[in-house]
C-alpha positions in Angstrom: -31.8 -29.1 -58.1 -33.7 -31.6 -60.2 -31.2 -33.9 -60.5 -31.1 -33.8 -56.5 -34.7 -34.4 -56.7 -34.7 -37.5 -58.6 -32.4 -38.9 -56.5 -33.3 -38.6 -53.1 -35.8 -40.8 -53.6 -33.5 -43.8 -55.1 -31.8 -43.2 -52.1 -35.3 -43.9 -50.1 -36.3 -46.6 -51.8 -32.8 -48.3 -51.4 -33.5 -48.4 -47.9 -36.4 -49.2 -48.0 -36.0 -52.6 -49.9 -33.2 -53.6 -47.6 -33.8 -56.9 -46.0 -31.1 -57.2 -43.1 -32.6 -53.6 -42.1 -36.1 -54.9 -42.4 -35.1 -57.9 -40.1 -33.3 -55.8 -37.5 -36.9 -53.4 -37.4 -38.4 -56.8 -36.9 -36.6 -58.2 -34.5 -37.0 -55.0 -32.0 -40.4 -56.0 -31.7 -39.1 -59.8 -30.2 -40.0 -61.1 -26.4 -38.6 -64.0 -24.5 -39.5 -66.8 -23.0 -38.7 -68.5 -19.6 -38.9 -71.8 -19.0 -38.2 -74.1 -15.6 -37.4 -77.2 -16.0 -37.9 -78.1 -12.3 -41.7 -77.5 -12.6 -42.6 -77.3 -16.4 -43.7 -73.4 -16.3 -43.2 -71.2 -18.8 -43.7 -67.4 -19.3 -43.4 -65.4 -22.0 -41.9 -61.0 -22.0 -42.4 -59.2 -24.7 -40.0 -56.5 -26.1 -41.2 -53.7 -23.6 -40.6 -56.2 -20.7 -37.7 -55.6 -18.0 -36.3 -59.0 -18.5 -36.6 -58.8 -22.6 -34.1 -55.4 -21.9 -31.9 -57.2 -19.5 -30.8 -60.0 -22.0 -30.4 -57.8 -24.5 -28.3 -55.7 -22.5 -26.4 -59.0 -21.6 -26.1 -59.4 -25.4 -24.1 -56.0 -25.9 -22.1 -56.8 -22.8 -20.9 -59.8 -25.0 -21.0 -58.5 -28.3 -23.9 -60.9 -29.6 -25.6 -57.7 -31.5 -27.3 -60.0 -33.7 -28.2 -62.6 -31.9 -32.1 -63.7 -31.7 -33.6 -62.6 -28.4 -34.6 -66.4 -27.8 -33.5 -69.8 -28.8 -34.5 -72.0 -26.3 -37.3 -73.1 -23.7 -34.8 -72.0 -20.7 -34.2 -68.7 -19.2 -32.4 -66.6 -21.3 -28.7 -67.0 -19.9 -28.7 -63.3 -18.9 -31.3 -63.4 -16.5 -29.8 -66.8 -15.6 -26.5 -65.5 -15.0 -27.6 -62.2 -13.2 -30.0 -63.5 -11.1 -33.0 -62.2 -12.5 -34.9 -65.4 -13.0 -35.6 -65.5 -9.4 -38.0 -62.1 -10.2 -40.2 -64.7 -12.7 -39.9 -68.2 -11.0 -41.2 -68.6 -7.1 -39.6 -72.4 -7.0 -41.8 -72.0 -3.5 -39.6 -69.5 -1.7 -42.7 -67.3 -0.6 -44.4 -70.3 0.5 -42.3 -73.5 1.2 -39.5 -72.1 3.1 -39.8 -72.2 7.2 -39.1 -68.9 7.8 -42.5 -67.5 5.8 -44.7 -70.0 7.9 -46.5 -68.7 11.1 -47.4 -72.5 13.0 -50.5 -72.7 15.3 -50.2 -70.9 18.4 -48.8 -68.0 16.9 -49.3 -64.7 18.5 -50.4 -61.6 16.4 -50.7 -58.7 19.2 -53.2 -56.1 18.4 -50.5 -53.3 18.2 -48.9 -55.0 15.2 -51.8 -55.5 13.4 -53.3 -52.2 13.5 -49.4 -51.5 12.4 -50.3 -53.5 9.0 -53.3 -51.7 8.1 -52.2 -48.3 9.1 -48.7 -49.3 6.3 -51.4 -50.4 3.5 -53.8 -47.0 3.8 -50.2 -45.3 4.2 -48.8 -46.2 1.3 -50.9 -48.8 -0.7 -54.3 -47.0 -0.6 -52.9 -43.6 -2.4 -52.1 -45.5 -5.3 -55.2 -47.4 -5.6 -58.0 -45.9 -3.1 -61.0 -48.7 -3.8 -61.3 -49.6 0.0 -63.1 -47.9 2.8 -60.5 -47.4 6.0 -63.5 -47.4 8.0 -65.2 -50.6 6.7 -61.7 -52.4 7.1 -61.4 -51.5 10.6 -64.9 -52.4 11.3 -64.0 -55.7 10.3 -61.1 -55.9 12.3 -62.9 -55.2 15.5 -65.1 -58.0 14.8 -62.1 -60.6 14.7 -61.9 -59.6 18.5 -65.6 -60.3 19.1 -64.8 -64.1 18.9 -65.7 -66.6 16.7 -69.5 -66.6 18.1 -69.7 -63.4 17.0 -68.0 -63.9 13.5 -70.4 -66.1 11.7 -68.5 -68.2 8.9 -72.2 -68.6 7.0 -72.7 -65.2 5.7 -70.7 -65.0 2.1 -70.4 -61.3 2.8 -68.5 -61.8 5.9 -66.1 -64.2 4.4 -65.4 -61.5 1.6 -64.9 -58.5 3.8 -62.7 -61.2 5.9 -60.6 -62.1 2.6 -60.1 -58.3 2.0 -59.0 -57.7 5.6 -56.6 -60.4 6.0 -55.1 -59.0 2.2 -55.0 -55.7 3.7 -52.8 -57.7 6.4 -50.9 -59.2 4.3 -50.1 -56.1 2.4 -49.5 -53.9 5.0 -47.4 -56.7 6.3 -44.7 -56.4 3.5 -45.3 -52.2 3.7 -43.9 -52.4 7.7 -40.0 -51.7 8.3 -37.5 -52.8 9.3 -37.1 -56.7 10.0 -38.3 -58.4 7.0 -38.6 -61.9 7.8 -41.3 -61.6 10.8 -43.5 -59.3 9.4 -42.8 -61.6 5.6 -44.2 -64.9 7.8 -47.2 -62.5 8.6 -47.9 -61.8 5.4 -47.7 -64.6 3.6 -49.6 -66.5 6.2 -52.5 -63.6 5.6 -52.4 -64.1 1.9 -52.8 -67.6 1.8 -55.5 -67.2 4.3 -57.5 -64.9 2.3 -57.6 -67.1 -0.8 -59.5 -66.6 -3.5 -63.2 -68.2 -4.1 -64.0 -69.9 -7.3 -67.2 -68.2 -7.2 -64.8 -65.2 -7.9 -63.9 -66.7 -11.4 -68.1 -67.8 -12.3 -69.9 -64.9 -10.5 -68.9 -61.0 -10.2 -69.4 -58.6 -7.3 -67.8 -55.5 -6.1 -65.9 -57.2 -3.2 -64.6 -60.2 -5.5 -62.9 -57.5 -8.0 -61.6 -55.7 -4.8 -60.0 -58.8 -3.6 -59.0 -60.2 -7.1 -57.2 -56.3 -7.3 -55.6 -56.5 -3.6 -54.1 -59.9 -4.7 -52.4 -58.0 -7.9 -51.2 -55.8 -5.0 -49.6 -57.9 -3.4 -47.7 -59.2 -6.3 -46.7 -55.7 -7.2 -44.7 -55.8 -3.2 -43.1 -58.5 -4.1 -42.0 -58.7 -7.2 -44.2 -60.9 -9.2 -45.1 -59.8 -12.6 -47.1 -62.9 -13.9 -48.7 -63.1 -10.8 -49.9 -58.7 -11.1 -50.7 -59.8 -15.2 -52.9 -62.5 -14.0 -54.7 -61.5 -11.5 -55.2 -57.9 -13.0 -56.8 -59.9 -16.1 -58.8 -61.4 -13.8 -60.0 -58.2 -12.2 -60.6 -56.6 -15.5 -62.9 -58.8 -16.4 -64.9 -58.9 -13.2 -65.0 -54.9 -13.8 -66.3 -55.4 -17.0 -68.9 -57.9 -16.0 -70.0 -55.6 -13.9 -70.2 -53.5 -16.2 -68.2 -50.5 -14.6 -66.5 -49.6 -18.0 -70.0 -48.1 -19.1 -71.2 -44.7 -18.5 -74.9 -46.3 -17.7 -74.1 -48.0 -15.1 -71.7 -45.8 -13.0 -72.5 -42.4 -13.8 -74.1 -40.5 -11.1 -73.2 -38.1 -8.0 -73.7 -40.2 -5.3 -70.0 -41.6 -3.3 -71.3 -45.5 -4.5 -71.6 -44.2 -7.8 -67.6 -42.6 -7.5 -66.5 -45.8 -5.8 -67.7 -47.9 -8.5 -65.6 -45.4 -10.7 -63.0 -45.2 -8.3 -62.7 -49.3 -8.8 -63.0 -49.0 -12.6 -60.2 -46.9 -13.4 -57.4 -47.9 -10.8 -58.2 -51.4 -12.5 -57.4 -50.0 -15.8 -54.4 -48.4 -15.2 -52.7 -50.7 -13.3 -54.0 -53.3 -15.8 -52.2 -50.9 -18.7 -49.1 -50.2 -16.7 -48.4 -53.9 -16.2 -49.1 -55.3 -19.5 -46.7 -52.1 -20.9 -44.0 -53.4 -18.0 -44.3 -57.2 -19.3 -45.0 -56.2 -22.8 -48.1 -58.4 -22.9 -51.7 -57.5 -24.6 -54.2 -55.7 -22.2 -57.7 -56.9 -21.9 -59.4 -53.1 -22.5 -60.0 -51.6 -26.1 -60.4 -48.1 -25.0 -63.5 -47.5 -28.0 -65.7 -49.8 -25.6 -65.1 -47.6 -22.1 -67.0 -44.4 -21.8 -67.5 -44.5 -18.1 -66.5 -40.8 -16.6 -63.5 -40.2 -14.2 -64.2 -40.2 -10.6 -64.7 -36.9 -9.1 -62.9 -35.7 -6.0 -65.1 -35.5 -2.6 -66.1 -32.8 -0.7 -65.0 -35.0 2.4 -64.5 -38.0 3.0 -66.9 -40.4 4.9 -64.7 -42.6 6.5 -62.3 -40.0 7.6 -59.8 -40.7 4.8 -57.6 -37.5 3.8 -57.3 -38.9 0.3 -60.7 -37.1 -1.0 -59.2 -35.7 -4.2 -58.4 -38.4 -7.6 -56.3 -36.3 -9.7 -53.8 -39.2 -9.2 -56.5 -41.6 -10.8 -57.4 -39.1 -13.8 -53.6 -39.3 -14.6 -52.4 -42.6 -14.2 -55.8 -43.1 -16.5 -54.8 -40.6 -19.2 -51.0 -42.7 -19.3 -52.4 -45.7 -19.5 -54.1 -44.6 -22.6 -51.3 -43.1 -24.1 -49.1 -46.8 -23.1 -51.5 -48.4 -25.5 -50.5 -46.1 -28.3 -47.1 -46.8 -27.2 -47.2 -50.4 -27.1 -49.2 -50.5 -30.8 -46.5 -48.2 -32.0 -43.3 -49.6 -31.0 -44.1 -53.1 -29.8 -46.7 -54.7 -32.0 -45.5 -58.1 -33.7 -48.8 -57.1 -36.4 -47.3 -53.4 -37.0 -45.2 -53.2 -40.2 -41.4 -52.9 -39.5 -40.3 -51.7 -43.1 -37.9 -48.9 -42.9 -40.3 -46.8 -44.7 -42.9 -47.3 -41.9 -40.6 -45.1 -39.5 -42.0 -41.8 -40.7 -45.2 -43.6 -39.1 -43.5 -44.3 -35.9 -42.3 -40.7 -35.5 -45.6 -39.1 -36.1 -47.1 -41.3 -33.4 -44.2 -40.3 -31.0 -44.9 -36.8 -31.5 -48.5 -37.1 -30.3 -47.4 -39.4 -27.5 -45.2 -36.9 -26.5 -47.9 -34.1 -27.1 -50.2 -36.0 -24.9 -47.8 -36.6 -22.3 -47.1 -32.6 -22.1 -50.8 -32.0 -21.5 -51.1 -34.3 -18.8 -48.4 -32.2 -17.1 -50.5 -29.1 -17.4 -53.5 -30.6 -15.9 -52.0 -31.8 -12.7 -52.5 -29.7 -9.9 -49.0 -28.5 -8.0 -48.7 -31.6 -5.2 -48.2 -33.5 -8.5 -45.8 -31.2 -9.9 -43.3 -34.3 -9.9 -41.2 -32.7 -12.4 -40.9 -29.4 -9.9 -38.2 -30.9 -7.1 -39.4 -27.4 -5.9 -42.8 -28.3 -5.0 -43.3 -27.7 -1.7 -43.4 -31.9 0.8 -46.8 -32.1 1.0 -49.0 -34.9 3.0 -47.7 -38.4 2.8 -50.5 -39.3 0.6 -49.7 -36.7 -1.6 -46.4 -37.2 -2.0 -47.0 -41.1 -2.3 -48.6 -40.2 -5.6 -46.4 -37.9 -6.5 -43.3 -40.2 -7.0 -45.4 -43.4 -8.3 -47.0 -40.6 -10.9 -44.1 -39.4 -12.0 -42.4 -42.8 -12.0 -44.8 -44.3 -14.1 -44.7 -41.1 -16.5 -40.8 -41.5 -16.6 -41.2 -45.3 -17.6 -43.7 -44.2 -20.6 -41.7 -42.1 -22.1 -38.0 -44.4 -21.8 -40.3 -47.2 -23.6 -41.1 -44.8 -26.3 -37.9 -43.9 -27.0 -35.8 -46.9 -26.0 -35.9 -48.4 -29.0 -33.7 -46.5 -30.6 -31.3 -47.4 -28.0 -31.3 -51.3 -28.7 -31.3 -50.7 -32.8 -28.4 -49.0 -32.4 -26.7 -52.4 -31.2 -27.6 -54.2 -34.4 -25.0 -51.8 -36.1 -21.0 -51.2 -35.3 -21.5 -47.6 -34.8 -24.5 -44.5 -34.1 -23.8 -43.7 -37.9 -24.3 -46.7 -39.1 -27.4 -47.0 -37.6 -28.9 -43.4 -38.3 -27.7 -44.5 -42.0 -29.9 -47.6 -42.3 -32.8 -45.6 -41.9 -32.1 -41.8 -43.5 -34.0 -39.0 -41.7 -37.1 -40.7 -40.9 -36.0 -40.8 -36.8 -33.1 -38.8 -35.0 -31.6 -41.6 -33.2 -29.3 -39.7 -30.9 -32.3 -37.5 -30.0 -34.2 -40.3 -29.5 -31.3 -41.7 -27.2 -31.0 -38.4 -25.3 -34.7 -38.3 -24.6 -34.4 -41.8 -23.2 -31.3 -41.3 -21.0 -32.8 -38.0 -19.6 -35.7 -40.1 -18.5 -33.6 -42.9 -16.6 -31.7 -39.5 -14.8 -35.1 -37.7 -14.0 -36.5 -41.4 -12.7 -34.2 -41.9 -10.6 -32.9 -38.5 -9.1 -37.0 -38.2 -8.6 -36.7 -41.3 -6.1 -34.2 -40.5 -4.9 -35.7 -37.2 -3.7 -38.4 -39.4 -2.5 -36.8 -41.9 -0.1 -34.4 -39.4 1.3 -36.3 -36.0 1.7 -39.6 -35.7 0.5 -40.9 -39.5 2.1 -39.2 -41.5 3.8 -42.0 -43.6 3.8 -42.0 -44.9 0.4 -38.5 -46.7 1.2 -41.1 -49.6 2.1 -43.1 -50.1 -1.2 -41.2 -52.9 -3.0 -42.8 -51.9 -6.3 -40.1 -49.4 -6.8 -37.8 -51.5 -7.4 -38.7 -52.1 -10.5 -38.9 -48.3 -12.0 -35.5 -47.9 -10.1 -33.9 -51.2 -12.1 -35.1 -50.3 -15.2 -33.8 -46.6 -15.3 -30.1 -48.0 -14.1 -30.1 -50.3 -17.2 -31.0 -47.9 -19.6 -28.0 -45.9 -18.0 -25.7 -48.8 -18.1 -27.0 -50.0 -22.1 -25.9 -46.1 -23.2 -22.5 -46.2 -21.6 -21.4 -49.2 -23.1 -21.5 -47.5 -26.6 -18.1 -47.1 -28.0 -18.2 -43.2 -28.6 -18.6 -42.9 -24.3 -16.4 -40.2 -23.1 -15.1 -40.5 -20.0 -16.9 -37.6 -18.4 -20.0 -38.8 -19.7 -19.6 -42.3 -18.3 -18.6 -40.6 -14.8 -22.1 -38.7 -15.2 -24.5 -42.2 -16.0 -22.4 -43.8 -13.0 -23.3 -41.1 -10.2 -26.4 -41.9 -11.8 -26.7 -45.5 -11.1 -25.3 -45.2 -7.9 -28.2 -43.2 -6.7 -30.2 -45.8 -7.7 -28.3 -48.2 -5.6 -28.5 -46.2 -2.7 -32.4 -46.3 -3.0 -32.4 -50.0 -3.8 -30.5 -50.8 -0.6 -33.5 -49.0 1.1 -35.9 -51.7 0.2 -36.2 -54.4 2.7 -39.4 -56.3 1.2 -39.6 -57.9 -2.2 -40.6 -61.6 -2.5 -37.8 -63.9 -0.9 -35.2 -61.1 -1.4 -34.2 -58.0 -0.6 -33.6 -54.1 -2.4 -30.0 -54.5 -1.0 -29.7 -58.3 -3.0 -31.3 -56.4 -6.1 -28.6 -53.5 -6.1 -25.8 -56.2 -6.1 -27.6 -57.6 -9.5 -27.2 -54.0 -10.3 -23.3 -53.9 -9.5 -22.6 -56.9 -11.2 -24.2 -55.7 -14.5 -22.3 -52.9 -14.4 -19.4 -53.8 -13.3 -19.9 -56.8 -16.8 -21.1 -53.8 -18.6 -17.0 -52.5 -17.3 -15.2 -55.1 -18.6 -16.9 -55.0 -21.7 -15.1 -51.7 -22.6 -11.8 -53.0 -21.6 -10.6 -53.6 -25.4 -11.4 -50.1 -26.6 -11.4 -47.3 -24.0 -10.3 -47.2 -20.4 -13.2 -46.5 -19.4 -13.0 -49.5 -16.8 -10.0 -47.8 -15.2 -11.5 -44.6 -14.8 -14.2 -45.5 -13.1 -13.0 -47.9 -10.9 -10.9 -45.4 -9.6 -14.1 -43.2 -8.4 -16.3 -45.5 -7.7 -14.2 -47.8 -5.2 -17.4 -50.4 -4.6 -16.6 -51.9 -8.7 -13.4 -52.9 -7.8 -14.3 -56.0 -4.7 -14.1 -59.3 -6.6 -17.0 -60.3 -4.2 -19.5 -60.5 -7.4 -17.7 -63.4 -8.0 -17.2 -65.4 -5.6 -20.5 -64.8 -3.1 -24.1 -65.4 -3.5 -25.8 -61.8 -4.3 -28.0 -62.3 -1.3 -25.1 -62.6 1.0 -24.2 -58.7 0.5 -21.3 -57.4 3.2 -21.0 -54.2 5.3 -17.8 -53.5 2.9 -20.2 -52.7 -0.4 -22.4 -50.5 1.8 -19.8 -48.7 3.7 -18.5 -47.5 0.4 -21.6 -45.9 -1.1 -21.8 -44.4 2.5 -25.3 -46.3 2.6 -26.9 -44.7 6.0 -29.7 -46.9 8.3 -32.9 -46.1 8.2 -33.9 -44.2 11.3 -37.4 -44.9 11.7 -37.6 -42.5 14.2 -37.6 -39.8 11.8 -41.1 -41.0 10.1 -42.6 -40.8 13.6 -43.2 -44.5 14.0 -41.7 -47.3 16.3 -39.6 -49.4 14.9 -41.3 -52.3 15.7 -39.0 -55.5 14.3 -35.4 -53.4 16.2 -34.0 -55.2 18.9 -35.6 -52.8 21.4 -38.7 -51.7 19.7 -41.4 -54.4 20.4 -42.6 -58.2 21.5 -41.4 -61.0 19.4 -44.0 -61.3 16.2 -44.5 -65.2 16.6 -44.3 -65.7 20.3 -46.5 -68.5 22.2 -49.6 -67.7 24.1 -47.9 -68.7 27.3 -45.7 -65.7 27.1 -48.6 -63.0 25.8 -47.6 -60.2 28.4 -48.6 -57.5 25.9 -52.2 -58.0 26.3 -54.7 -58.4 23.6 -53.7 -60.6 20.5 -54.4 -63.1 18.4 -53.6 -66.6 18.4 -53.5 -68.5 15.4 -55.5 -71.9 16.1 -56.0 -74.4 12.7 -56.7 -71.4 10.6 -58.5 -69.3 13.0 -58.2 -66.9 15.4 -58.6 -66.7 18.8 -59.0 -62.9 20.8 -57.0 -63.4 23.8 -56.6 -60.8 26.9 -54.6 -59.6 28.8 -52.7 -62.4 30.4 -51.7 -61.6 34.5 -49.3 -60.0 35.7 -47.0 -61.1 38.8 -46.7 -58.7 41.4 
C-alpha cells in the first residue's frame, strides 16, 4: 500500500510536466479570426464562438487534430467552404441589394403595419419587455396625424419615432411568410431609425432602448458583431445611467421596475452574446447590486406579460456564463494539466447552480417538463428561448472535453493525458444530452407548443450549434452504428426546424439547413476509411445521398431535399393570423399610390411619410 502511495504521485507529476499536453490545454482556449479582403474588416471568435467550433469541426472532418485554430488574416477555410462566413461579413446584402430597398412612393397600408408591431410584442417583447405597447402605438397614431402634427423639433419625438420605426423594422423580419417584402420593409425602417451621436456622448432611457432594439435586430438576422457591439454600447449607457446600482433604481413604483426591467434584459443578453462569440463582457458582477424587477399586479398598458420570472432567470445564467467563460475559456486561466482538478470543481458548482435555477422557475417555465401544460404565447415564447439558452450553458461547459478529445487518436488516450482529474466521456455525454434536449425542445416548440416562434430568426443559432455538437461526437472512431442512427434522427429534427425559418439577414433557415447537410454529409465521408458508417446511414436517411451539395449554390435549395424530410408548409391559418405575403392573402407591400384601393397607408416621400385615405371607389 505504501509503495502504491509513493507512486501515484510520480504518476501525477509526470503528467503534469508534459508539454505537448500543456499545449493541447492551451490551445482549447484559442479563437479565430476573420478577415475580408474586399473591405479590410476583421473580426475576431473566441473558443466558445459558433464559428471557432465549426472550423474545428472542419479540422476533424479532415483529420488536422493538431492544427492551430488560425494561421492567417482570412476566414478560416471551414467557414469559407461551408458557407458560414456569410453569418460574419454583410458585403452589403442587407443594404445594397434592390430587393431590400423600398423607393419613394412606396405604400405601407395601415393593416400591415399594425401587423409589424403586433409580430415584435408577439414574439420580441417576451424576451426583452423594456417597451410600453401602449406608448408605441401612441406614436403610431401620430404618424397618421400628418407631418403638421409630428413636429421634427422636439428630440423626444425623434426618439420615440426611432424606437417605433425599430419596432417596424423588427416586427418586419418577425411576419411570415414572404420574406423579401416584409425584408425591404424592415430594412428601410432600420436605416430610418438610425442612431444619434448624441446617443454615444449623452445617456437617456430612450437612447439605451433604441441602442438595445438595434441589438435586436441583429439577433433576427444573424449578426453577431453587430448584437456584440451594440449591446456594448447599451451597457454602457445603462451604466451611465447608473441602472446597475441599487440607489438609483430601487423602489416600488412601475418607473422604478422599468428602469430595472431595462437593466437586466441588457445584462443578459449582453452575457449571452459575449458567451456565443466568446468575447469579454463589459459587467463585473461585484459592481451591480441593483434588485431584480418584480412582477406587476397588472399591467398599465394592457400588456399580459406582467410577471419577470423570465428576466430573474436569463439573469441568474448570465451569471453563471461568466464563471463559465473564466473557467473554460480564459486565455489568463492556467492550462497545466494539474489545474483540471480546478476546472472540475468549478463545473460542479456551475452545474449546482444551474439545478437551482430549475427549482425556482415557476411551472410555464418548466422547459425541461414537455409535459407542461401550452400555455399563452408569451409564456411559451420564454419558455423555449429559456431553456434554449440554459441548454447552450451547459454544452459550453462541457464541450470542451469534446474538442480535447481530437488532439488524441483515441478517448483513452485522451482520458490518459490527464488521469482522473475529469471524466471525459461523462463530460461528452453531458454535452450530447444537451444538443438532444435543445433541439427536441424546439422542436416541440415550432410544431406543437408555438407555432409562432417559427418566425424568430435567433433560433437558428441554438438549433446550429446543437446539430454540430451531434455531428463532432459521431465522427469519433468508436461510433456504433446505432448510435450514429440515434445523433442523425437527431439532426434531422433540427433541419426540419431550420427549414421553418424564413428570416435571417440575406438568407434563409431552409439555406442554413443545407450548410447543415453538407457538414454532415463531409462529416460522412470522413468515416468512409474505418467504419461504414457512411453506408448505413445513407441508406436511412435518403436526403445524404443527392450530389446537389456539390454542384448548387446552398441558397438555391430544391423541392427534392424537402420532400424527403417530409418538410410540411406552414399553414398560417393554424396561428390564427392572415397570411399576409400568400398569393391570396393581401395587397402588394410596395405598390404605388395610384393604386391604394385599401384605404389608409403610408407613402414613403424623401424619407417621410405621408397619411393617405381612402382613395375612391368606381361604382
Amino acid at each position: 500500500l505504501n509503495s502504491q502511495t509513493r507512486e501515484a504521485p510520480q504518476s501525477n507529476s509526470r503528467i503534469d510536466e508534459d508539454p505537448v499536453t500543456n499545449k493541447k490545454q492551451q490551445e482549447l482556449r484559442a479563437g479565430i479570426g476573420a478577415f475580408d479582403d474586399n473591405t479590410e474588416a476583421y473580426q475576431f471568435y473566441g473558443p466558445s464562438s459558433h464559428f471557432s467550433f465549426v472550423q474545428r469541426l472542419y479540422q476533424r472532418i479532415r483529420r488536422q487534430g493538431n492544427a492551430p485554430l488560425n494561421v492567417s488574416r482570412q476566414v478560416p477555410e471551414g467557414l469559407r467552404k461551408w458557407g458560414i462566413e456569410r453569418q460574419i461579413f454583410t458585403y452589403g446584402n442587407e443594404c445594397s441589394s434592390s430587393k431590400n430597398s423600398v423607393p419613394d412612393g412606396s405604400f405601407l397600408p395601415k393593416e400591415l403595419g399594425e401587423a409589424f408591431i403586433s409580430a415584435y410584442f408577439t414574439l420580441m417583447h417576451p424576451q426583452g419587455p423594456i417597451l410600453s405597447e401602449r406608448d408605441v402605438r401612441q406614436t403610431w397614431e401620430a404618424l397618421w396625424t400628418g407631418p403638421s402634427y409630428t413636429p421634427n423639433q422636439s428630440k423626444k419625438l425623434a426618439q420615440q419615432k426611432a424606437i417605433l420605426y425599430m419596432v417596424l423594422a423588427i416586427g418586419a423580419r418577425l411576419t411570415d411568410h414572404e420574406p423579401s417584402s416584409s425584408d425591404a420593409w424592415a430594412q428601410h425602417f432600420y436605416d430610418r431609425a438610425g442612431v444619434p451621436t448624441d446617443s454615444f456622448e449623452e445617456t437617456s432611457l430612450l437612447g439605451t432602448h433604441l441602442l438595445l432594439l438595434r441589438a435586436m435586430y441583429g439577433m433576427q438576422i444573424g449578426r453577431p458583431n453587430m448584437m456584440y457591439l451594440y449591446l456594448g454600447h447599451a451597457s454602457r449607457s445603462a451604466m451611465a445611467l447608473g441602472l446597475h446600482r441599487a440607489q438609483v433604481v430601487a423602489g416600488n413604483n412601475s418607473f422604478l421596475n422599468t428602469l430595472r426591467l431595462t437593466f437586466w434584459t441588457t445584462f443578459y443578453m449582453e452575457r449571452m452574446v459575449s458567451m456565443f462569440t466568446g468575447r469579454p463582457s463589459c459587467f463585473v458582477d461585484e459592481s451591480i447590486d441593483t434588485p431584480h424587477p418584480t412582477d406587476c399586479q397588472h399591467a398599465e398598458d394592457g400588456s399580459q406579460n406582467i410577471e419577470y420570472a423570465y428576466i430573474r432567470a436569463m439573469a441568474a445564467l448570465g451569471k453563471i456564463s461568466e464563471r463559465i467563460m473564466a473557467c473554460h475559456y480564459s486565455p489568463t486561466k492556467p492550462t497545466r494539466v494539474s489545474d483540471l482538478t480546478e476546472v472540475n470543481r468549478v463545473n460542479n458548482e456551475c452545474s449546482g447552480a444551474l439545478n437551482e435555477l430549475l427549482e425556482t422557475l415557476p411551472p410555464y417555465l418548466h422547459f425541461f417538463d414537455d409535459k407542461t401544460p401550452i400555455g399563452e404565447t408569451w409564456q411559451e415564447v420564454q419558455r423555449i428561448c429559456l431553456g434554449a439558452t440554459y441548454h447552450i450553458a451547459c454544452i459550453l461547459m462541457m464541450r470542451p472535453a469534446l474538442v480535447y478529445v481530437t488532439f488524441f487518436e483515441s478517448k483513452q488516450q485522451a482520458q490518459d493525458s490527464i488521469g482522473d482529474r475529469i471524466d471525459i466521456q461523462r463530460d461528452i455525454k453531458r454535452t450530447v444530452s444537451s444538443a438532444k434536449d435543445l433541439i427536441s425542445l424546439v422542436h416541440d416548440g415550432f410544431f406543437n407548443r408555438c407555432l409562432a416562434m417559427r418566425r424568430d430568426g435567433n433560433m437558428v443559432y441554438f438549433i446550429v450549434s446543437a446539430c454540430l455538437v451531434l455531428l463532432f461526437d459521431v465522427l469519433d472512431t468508436e461510433t456504433t452504428s446505432a448510435h450514429a442512427t440515434e445523433v442523425f434522427q437527431e439532426v434531422e429534427k433540427g433541419l426540419k426546424c431550420l427549414d421553418q425559418i424564413d428570416h435571417i439577414g440575406s438568407t434563409t433557415g431552409r439555406a442554413i439547413s443545407l450548410d447543415v447537410m453538407k457538414i454532415a454529409k463531409d462529416a460522412l465521408k470522413s468515416t468512409e476509411p474505418t467504419t461504414h458508417l457512411g453506408t448505413n446511414l445513407m441508406e436511412s436517411f435518403t436526403w445524404l445521398n443527392n450530389e446537389m451539395f456539390d454542384q448548387a449554390p446552398y441558397d438555391s435549395a430544391s423541392s427534392w431535399l424537402y420532400n424527403s424530410l417530409e418538410m410540411p408548409s406552414f399553414d398560417y391559418s393554424t396561428v390564427g393570423m392572415t397570411d399576409l405575403f400568400g398569393p391570396n392573402g393581401g395587397a402588394d407591400l410596395m405598390v404605388p399610390m395610384a393604386f391604394d384601393m385599401m384605404g389608409q397607408g403610408l407613402q414613403v416621400a424623401d424619407g417621410n411619410y405621408i397619411p393617405s385615405q381612402t382613395a375612391p371607389q368606381n361604382q
